[in-house]
C-alpha positions in Angstrom: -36.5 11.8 -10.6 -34.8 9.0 -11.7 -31.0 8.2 -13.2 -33.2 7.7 -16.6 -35.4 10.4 -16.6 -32.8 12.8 -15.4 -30.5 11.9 -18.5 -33.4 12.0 -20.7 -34.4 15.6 -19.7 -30.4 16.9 -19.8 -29.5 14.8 -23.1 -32.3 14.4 -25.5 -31.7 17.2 -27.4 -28.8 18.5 -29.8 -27.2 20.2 -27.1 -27.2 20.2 -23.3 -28.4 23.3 -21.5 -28.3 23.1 -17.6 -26.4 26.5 -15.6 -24.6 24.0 -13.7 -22.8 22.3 -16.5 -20.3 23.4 -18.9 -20.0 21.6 -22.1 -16.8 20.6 -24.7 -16.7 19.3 -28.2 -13.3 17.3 -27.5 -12.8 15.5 -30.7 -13.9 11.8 -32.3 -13.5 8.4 -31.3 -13.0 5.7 -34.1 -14.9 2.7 -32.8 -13.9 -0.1 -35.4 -16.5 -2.8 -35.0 -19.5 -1.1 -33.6 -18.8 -3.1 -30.3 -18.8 -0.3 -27.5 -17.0 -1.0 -23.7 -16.7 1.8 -21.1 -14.4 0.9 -18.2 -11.4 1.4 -15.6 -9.2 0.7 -18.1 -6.4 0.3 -15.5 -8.5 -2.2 -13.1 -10.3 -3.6 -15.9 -9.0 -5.2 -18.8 -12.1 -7.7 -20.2 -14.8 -5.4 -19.8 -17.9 -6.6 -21.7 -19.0 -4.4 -24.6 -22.2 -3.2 -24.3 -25.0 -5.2 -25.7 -26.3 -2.8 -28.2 -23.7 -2.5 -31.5 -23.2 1.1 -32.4 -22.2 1.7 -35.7 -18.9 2.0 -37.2 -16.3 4.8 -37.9 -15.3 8.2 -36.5 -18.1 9.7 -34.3 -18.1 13.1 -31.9 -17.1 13.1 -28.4 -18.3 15.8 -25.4 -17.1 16.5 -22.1 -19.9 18.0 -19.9 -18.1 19.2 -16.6 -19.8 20.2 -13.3 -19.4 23.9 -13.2 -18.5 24.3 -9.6 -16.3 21.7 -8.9 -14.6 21.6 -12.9 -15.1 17.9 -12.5 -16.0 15.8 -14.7 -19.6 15.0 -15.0 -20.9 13.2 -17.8 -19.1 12.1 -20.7 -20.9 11.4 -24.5 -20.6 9.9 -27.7 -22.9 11.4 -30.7 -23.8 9.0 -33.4 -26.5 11.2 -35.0 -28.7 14.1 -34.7 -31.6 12.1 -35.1 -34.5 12.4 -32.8 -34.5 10.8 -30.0 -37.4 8.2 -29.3 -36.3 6.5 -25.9 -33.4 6.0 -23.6 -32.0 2.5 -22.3 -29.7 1.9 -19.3 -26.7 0.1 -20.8 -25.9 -3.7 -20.3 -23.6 -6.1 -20.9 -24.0 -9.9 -21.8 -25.7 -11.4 -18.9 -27.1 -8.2 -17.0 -30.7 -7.8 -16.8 -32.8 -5.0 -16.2 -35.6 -6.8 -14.5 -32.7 -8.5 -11.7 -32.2 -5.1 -11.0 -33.8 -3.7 -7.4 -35.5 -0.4 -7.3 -32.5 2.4 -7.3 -29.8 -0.2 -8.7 -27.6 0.0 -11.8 -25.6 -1.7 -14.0 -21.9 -0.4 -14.7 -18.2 0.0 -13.6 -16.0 0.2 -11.1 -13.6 2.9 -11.0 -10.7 2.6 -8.9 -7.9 4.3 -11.0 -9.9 7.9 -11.1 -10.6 7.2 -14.8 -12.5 6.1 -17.1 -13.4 5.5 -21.2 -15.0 4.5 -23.8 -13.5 2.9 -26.4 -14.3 0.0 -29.4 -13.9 -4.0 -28.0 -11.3 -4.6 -30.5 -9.2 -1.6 -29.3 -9.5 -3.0 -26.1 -7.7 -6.2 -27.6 -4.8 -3.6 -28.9 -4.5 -2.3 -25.1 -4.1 -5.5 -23.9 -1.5 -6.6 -26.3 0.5 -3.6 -25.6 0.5 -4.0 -21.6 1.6 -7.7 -22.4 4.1 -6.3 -24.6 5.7 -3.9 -22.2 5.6 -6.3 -19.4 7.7 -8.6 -21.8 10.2 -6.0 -22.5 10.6 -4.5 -19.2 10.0 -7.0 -17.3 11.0 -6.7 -12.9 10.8 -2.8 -14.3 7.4 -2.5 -15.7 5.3 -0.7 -13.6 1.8 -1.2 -15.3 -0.1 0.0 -17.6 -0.9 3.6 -16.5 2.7 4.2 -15.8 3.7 2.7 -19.0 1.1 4.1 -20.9 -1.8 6.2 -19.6 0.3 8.9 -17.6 2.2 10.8 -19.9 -1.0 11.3 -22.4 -2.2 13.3 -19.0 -0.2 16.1 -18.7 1.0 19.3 -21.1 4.6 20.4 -21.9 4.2 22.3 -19.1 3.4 19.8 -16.4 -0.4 21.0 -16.4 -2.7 18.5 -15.9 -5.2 17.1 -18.3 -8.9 16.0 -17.6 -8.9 13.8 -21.1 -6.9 12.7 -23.6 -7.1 10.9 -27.3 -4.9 7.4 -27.1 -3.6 4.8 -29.8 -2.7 1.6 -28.1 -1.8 0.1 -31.7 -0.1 2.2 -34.5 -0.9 0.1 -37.1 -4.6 0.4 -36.4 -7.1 3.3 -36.3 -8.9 2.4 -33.0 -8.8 5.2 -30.2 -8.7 5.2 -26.5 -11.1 8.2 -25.0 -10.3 8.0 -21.2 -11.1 11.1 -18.9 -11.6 12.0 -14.9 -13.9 10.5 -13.3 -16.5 12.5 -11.7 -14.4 12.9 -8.1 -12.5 10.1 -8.2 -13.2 6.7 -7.7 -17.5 4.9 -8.2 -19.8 3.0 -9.8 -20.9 4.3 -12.8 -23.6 3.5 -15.4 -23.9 4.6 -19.1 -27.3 5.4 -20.7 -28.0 4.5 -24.9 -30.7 7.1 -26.6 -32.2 5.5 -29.5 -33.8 6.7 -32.7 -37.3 5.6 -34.2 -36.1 3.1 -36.3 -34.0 1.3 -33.3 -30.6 2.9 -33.9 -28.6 4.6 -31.3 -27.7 8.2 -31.4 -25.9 8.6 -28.2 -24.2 6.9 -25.5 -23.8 9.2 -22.0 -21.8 7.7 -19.1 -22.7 9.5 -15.7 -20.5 10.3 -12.9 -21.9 13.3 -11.1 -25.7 13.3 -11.1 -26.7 16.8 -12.1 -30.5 17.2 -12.2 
């Protein structure tokens, strides 16, 4: 079975049942222009959205962990309950599913041990802020998981988190989603479902293959 099929089979339905995965609603993303990019948001700080434009607004986020290892496995954005029609592999500007070799993927490197999902021009707030800090702190800044990312990832009472909700930008309603990846570092690719008329429904992002 292939990435593809495997997703389609766990994902095209309202919920996902599999005895080797445990599921969490975990709250909504605002995506402000549609424009998707999943990424390293450590290593990676121009990631490409993805090619398809999603729509606009506050939309539901899962969590769908690997049962015996409570690591993360796949992580989803729902943009309707519509039914779904067909399943794409995710590209960005440039990638082609036909260059691709029998097996291959298209997707991102994670280095950090996370990953997210989060709207291109929240990505432009995340930038401005590490550029920002760097300015202010100069010889003491210590980059932009330090700075930022780190604290959002632990609990008054030092517990670690597996995900957390992050504004990069007060003064605007875009949100960060960033999470574990899988178990740890990879190359991972993100999967689109799509409705009859064209629109997208979900977006997954895999990282521990659970068929």
């Amino acid at each position: 079975m292939t990435h593809l099929e495997n997703i389609k089979k766990l994902f095209s339905r309202n919920f996902v049942e599999s005895p080797l995965l445990e599921s969490f609603e975990v709250g909504k993303i605002y995506l402000a222009s549609g424009r998707l990019v999943a990424c390293d948001p450590v290593i990676t700080s121009d990631m490409q959205p993805f090619n398809t434009v999603f729509p606009k607004g506050d939309f539901t986020v899962l969590l769908h962990k690997e049962r015996e290892s409570n690591c993360v496995a796949y992580a989803e954005i729902v943009f309707s309950t519509a039914e779904i029609t067909r399943w794409e592999l995710a590209t960005t500007q440039g990638q082609n599913i036909k260059d691709l070799a029998e097996g291959e993927v298209f997707g991102y490197p994670a280095e950090s041990g996370m990953g997210c999902f989060m709207d291109a021009e929240t990505q432009h707030s995340l930038n401005e802020l590490e550029y920002k800090l760097y300015q202010r702190k100069g010889d003491d800044f210590m980059g932009i998981y330090e700075e930022f990312f780190h604290e959002h990832f632990f609990d008054d009472d030092g517990a670690i988190d597996q995900y957390a909700f992050l504004k990069p930008a007060e003064d605007k309603p875009g949100t960060i989603f960033a999470f574990e990846t899988g178990y740890g570092e990879g190359f991972y690719a993100s999967y689109i479902a799509f409705d009859r008329a064209g629109t997208p429904v979900k977006a997954v992002t895999e990282f521990i293959e659970i068929s």
